[in-house]
N, C-alpha and C positions, 0 to 999 in steps of 0.2 A: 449564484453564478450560473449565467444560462450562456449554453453553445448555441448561438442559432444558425450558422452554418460552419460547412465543414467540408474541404477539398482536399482529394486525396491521390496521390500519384505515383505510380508501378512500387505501392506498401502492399507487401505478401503476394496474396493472388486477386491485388485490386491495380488495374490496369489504370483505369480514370475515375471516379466520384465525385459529384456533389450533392451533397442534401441537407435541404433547409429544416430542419427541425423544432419539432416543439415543445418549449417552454416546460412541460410535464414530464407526461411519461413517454419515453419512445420506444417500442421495440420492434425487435427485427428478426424474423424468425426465415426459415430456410433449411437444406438441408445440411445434415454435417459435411463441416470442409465448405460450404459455400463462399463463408467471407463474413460470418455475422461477428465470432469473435473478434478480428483482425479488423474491424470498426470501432468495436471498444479499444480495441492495443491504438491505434490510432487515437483516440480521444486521450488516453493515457498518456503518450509522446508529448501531445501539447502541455500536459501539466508537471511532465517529469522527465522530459528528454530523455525516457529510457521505455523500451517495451516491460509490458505487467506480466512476461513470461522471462523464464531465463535465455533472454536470444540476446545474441548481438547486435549492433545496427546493420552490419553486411547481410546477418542474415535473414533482418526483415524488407531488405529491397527485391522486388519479384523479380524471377527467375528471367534471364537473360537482359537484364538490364544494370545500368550504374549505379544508380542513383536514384531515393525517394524523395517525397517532399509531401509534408501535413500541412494545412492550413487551416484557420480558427476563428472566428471571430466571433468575441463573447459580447456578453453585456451583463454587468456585474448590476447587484441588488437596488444599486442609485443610480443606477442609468448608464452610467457611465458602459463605453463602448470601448474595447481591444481587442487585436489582433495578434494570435500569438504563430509563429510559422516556426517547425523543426525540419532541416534540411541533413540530410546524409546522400555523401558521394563519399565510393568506395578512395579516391585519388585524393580528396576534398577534406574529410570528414567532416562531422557533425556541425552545425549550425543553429543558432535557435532567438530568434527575433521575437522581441515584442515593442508592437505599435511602431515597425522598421527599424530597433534600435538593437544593434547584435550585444548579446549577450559577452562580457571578457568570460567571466567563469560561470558555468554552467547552475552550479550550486548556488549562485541569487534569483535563480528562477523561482527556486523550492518556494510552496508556500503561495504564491500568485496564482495558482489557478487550483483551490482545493478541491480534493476529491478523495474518496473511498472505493474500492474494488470489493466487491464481494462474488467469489469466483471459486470451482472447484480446487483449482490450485491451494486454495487456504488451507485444507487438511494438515500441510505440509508444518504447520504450525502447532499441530496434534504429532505426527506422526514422528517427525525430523529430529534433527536433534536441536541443542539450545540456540545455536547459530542461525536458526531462522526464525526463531522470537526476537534474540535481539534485534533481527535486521528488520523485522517487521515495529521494534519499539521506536529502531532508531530512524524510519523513514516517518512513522508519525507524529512524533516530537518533534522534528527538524520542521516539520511545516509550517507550525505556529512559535517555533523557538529559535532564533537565531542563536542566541549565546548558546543553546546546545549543540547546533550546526556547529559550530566556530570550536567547540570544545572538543566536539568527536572529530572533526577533520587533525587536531593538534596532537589528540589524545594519539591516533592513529598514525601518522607520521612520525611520532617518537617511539610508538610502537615497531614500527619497521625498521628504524635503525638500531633501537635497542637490541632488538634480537640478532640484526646482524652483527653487532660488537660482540655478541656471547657465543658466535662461532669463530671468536679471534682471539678468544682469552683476554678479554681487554686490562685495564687498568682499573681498580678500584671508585678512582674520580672520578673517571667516565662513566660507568655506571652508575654512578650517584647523578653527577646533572642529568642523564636521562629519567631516573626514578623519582627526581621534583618535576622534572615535566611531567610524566607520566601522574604523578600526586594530583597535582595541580585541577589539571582537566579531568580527572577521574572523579574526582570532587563533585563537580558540575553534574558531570553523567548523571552517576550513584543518585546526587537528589533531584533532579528532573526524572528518572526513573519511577523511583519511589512513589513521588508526588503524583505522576500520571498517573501510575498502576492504583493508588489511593482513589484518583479521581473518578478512575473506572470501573474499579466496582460496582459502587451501587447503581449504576450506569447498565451495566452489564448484567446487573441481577433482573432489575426491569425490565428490559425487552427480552429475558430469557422466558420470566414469567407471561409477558405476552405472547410471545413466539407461541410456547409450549403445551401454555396451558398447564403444567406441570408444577407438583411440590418440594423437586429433590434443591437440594442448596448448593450453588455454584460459589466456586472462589476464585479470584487472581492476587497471585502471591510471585514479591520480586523478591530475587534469593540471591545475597551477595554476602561473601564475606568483610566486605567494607562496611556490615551494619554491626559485626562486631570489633573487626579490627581495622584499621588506619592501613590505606595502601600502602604508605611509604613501610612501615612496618613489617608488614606482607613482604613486601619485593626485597629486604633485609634478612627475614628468616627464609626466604625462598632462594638465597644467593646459589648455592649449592645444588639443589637442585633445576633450577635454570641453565646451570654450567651444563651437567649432564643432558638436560634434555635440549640445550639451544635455542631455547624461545622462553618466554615471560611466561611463566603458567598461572600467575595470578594479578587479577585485573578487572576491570567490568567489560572485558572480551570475553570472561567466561562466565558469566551472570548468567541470569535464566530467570523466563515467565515461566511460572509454574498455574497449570489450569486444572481445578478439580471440580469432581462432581459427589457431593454425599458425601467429603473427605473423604475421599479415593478418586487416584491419576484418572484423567477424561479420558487418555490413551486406551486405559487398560477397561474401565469400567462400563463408559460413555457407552451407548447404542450409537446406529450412523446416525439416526434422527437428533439424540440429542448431541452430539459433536457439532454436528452443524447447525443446530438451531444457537450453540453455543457459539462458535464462530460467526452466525449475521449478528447476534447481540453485541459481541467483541465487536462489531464493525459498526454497529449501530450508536455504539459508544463512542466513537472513534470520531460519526459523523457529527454525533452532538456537540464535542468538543472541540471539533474543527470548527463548528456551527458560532456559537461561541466567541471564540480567541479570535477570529479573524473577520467577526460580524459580516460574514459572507455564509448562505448555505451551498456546501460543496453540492461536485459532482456528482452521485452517486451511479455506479456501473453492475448490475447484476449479471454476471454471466451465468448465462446454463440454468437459469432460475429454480429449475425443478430437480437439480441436482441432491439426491438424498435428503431431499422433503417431501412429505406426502402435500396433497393438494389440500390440505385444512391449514395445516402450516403457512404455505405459500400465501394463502388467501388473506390469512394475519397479517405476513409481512406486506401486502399489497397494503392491506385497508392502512395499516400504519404509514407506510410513506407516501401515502396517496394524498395524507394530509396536509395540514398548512406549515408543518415545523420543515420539511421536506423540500425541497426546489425540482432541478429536472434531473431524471432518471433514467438510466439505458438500461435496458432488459433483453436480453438474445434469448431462444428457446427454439428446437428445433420443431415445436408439434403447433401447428398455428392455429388450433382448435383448441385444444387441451386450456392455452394461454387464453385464449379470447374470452372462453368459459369458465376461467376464473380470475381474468380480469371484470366478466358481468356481474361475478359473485359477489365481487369484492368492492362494486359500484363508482369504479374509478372513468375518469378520462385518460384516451390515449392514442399515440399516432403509432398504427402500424405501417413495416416497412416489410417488403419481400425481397430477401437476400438470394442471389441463382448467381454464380458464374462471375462475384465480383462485383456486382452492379445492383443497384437497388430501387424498387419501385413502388409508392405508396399505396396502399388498399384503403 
């Protein structure tokens, strides 16, 4: 999947943009606060009608204005040529077109334009708690899996009413047809789960041993109690305590990736270096498998590239995505030396951009 241009209007502190970009690698360096990240959050919208930070869409339209507007126009692996546009007005809301045709619900977009982020944000999936793995599992399943979209959208909706039946004391019966919905779509989860986390590994061992250079043994391990016991069963012995606490406490809402290094938590053990050399390989994985399932190579987006890697590391992940398994790439970094001189290192092709005040100019 290649962006080859891309127009942008009053998103963050970018007033007007366009820029024709290329096919490889592009990056765009400047100083902090310029506007380089908030290029990638833009490339982001067109594939996920949401910003890659926790913002709202009010709060990505720049300051003293109504309304933004992303424009896209890709060209997919066989040529083939679209247009994807996300629109936000505070009075309006959200919008999101592809090839002029409005989107009914936002969630049939997923999946049409893949991509990976790999960005300092990701820590959050070391540090956090299990609620940002899952939501990291569940946005990159949904890409390549409709029937898992379909199952967490169902799973989730019975979710929210379920629990509000158990701040009313409900009825027996009632609880029960929420707890075969709940059954039902949990099902699905649980083994798309599994299956991924399965696929990822060895995945994930690979680009950790290229990243690192390193011998220690990494794991990912999905931890649910549905591998030993049957939801509906759970939500049965759980009746009781559900009363008390007012919400479902057992479910694959409360699952969890678990990430180790040397069997021992990456949290607690992990160096910054290896946390994030463990985090691009997780992502690395991610891109394979997008690569793959939707016989499209995604987007990939590096922000902050030098972010708790030293420049030998860097220089691995350059020479590896620089290759042919790889498509186009966005790279931000604020030192435009530092990058230049190991992008030579690393003997790639690439289009520099100089981010100042919103607006960008090719070097």
């Amino acid at each position: 999947m290649i962006l080859d241009n891309i127009s942008i209007i009053n998103f963050k502190n970018i007033a007007e943009i366009q820029i024709s970009l290329s096919q490889g690698i592009n990056c765009f360096v400047g100083d902090n606060g310029a506007g380089k990240t908030n290029i990638l959050d833009a490339v982001h919208y067109l594939a996920a009608a949401r910003s890659m930070h926790t913002l709202t869409d009010s709060q990505c339209i720049r300051h003293g204005e109504e309304s933004f507007l992303v424009d896209g126009r890709f060209r997919r692996d066989d040529e083939r040529k679209e247009q994807v546009v996300c629109a936000y007005a505070k009075r309006g809301g959200k919008t999101l077109k592809r090839n002029g045709k409005e989107y009914d619900k936002l969630s049939e977009h997923i999946g049409c334009v893949p991509l990976v982020v790999v960005s300092p944000a990701d820590t959050a999936l070391i540090s956090d708690s299990a609620e940002e793995r899952r939501r990291y599992l569940n946005r990159f399943i949904s890409q390549i899996d409709r029937t898992y979209l379909q199952a967490l959208i169902r799973y989730n909706a019975a979710l929210q009413e379920r629990n509000k039946l158990l701040k009313m004391s409900p009825a027996e019966d009632m609880l029960l047809i929420y707890d075969n919905m709940l059954a039902a779509s949990a099902e699905v989860i649980f083994t798309r789960r599994k299956e991924m986390i399965a696929t990822m590994q060895p995945l994930v061992e690979h680009y950790y041993a290229l990243l690192s250079e390193e011998r220690e043994t990494i794991c990912l391990e999905y931890r649910s109690e549905m591998e030993h016991t049957p939801l509906l069963e759970q939500l049965l012995n759980a009746r009781q305590r559900d009363f008390v606490n007012e919400h479902t406490t057992c479910g694959p809402h409360r699952d969890d990736m678990v990430l180790s290094i040397g069997d021992y938590p990456l949290r607690k053990f992990g160096s910054q270096g290896q946390q994030k050399s463990f985090l691009v390989a997780l992502k690395l994985a991610e891109y394979t498998i997008l690569a793959e399932r939707c016989s499209e190579r995604p987007i990939l987006l590096l922000d902050d590239l030098f972010d708790k890697l030293d420049m030998r590391r860097v220089a691995q992940l350059l020479k590896l995505v620089g290759g042919d398994d790889f498509g186009q790439i966005f790279i931000t970094d604020c030192n435009k030396h530092r990058l230049e001189r190991t992008l030579g290192e690393a003997g790639v092709e690439y289009q520099l951009f100089n981010i100042a005040q919103g607006s960008a100019t090719t070097l």
